[in-house]
N, C-alpha and C positions, 0 to 999 in steps of 0.2 A: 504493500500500500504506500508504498515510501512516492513512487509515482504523484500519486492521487494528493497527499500529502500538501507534494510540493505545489502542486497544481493551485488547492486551497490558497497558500501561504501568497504565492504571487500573482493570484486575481484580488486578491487584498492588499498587496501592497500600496494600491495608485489609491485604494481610498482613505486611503488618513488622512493624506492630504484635501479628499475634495470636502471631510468632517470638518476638517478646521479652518478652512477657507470657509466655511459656510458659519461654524459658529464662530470661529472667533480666536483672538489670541491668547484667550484664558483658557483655552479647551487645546488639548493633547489628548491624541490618539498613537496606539501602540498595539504594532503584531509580536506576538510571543512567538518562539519555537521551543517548544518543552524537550526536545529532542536534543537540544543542546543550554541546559538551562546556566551554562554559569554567562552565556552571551545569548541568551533567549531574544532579545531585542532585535529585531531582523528591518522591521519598519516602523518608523515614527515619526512626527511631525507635530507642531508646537512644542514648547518647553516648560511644561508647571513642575515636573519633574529633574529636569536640568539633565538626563541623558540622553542618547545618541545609540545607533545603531552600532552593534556590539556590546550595549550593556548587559547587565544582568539584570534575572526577575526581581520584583520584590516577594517581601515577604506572603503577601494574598497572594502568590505565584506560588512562592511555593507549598505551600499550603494545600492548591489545587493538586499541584505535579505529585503532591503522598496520596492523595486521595484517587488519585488514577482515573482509572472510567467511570469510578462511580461519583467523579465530580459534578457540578450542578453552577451554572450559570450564579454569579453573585453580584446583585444591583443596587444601586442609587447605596452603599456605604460612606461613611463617609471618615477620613482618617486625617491626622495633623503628623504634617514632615518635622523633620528632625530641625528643618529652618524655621518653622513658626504658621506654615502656609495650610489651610484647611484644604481640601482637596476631597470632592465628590466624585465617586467612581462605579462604573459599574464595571466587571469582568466577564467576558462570554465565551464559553470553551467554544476549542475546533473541535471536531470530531471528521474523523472518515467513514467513508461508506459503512466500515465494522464497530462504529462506535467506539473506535477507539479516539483517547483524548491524548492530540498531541502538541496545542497550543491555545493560544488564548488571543481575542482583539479588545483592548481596553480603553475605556475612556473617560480620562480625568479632567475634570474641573477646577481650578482655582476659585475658590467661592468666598477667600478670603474676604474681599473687601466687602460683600454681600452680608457676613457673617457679621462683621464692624458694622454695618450699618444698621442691622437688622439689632445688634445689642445696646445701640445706642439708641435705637427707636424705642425698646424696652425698657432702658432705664427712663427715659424720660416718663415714659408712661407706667413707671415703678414695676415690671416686672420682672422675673427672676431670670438671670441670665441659662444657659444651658448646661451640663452636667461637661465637662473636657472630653475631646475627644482621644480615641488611643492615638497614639506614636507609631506611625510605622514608616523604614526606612526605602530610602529611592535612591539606585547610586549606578554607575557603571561599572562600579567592584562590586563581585559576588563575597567577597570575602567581612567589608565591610555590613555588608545585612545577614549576612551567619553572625558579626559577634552580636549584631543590633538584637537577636532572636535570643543569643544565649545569656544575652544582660539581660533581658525581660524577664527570663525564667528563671535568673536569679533571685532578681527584686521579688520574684513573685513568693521565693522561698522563703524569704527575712529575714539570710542568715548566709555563710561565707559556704563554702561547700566543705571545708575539714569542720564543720557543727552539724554538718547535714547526717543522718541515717542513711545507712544502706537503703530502705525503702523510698527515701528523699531524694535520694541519689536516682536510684532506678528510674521514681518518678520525675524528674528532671528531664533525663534521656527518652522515657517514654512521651515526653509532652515536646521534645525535639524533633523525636523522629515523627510524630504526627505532627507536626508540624512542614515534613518535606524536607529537613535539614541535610540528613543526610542522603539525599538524592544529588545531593552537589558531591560533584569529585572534591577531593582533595579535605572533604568539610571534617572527617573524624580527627586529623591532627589538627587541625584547626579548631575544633570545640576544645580539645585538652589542652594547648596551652593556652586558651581563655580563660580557663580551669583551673588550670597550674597541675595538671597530673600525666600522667606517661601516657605515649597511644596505647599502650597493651591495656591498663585501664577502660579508658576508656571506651575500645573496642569489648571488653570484655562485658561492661555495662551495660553497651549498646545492646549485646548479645542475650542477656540476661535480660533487659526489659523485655526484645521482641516474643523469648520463649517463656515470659510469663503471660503477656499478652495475647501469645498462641493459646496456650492453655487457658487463658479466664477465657474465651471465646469458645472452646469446645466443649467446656464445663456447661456455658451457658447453651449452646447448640442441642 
């Protein structure tokens, strides 16, 4: 299907451009190839994200890319860059004739100023501004949005990883790799010294979450 594939991939590429001529320069459009996700970025046009063809996914990318075919189109979200910028986005997987899921067309919004405007209309009129939105990174280093994933699931722990529990730990690993983290080459010595621990660790973790997570699955089946 790699044919069929490519076929997808470059009947789309001429349209990001005709999205963002049409809406505008706060709107960026982007073709994925999940087939190569540490340079997933094949085609893009506008800039709310600030990269370029050859970058990598983000993090809603790879998130998709763990979840395989049984992924599902994810719309109107809305997430804040590591630079301050709000950005509304929908993601819509490729699929080929087999259902297989091998990239994604994306389309983000800077709604910054929208956002400013709209809290400043509310406070006038005394109302509560919105709850923050999450953090998530946009970069043309893959390597850069692996540590951006692995610092979340730190913070999320509340504690350094030598206070963590074996279970802590596992689940750590277990919440990266559903995550899609490990779908990036080179990504398991990359999580360990974000870590500060050996690959053989690390890989050993890895291992140990997926064959608990096989088994709580078959227990439940």
């Amino acid at each position: 299907m790699k044919r069929e594939q490519d076929a997808i991939i470059a009947a789309l590429t001429p349209v990001v451009d005709g999205i963002v001529a049409t809406l505008g320069s706060f709107c960026e459009v982007v073709v994925h190839d999940f087939r190569r996700p540490e340079n997933s970025v094949v085609a893009i046009a506008g800039s709310v994200t600030g990269r370029s063809v050859g970058g990598a996914m983000s993090e809603i990318g790879m998130g998709i890319l763990a979840r395989g075919d049984q992924a599902s189109d994810e719309l109107n979200y809305v997430t804040r860059t590591g630079g301050g910028k709000l950005v509304k986005s929908s993601t819509m997987v490729l699929r080929d004739g087999d259902g297989t899921v091998f990239g994604a067309l994306c389309v983000n919004l800077d709604i910054t100023a929208v956002t400013q405007a709209h809290a400043l209309i509310g406070q006038l009129a005394g109302l509560t501004s919105p709850a923050g939105m999450p953090t998530t990174t946009f970069g043309d280093d893959i390597d850069s949005v692996v540590d951006a994933v692995v610092d979340a699931h730190q913070l999320e722990q509340s504690k350094p990883w030598t206070e963590l529990s074996r279970e802590e730990r596992l689940e750590l690993f277990r919440g990266l790799d559903e995550r899609g983290v490990f779908a990036v080459r080179r990504a398991v010595p990359q999580v360990a010294a974000r870590l500060g621990i050996s690959r053989a660790s690390a890989y050993n973790y890895l291992s140990q979450a997926r064959n608990e997570s096989d088994t709580s699955q078959e227990q439940q089946a």
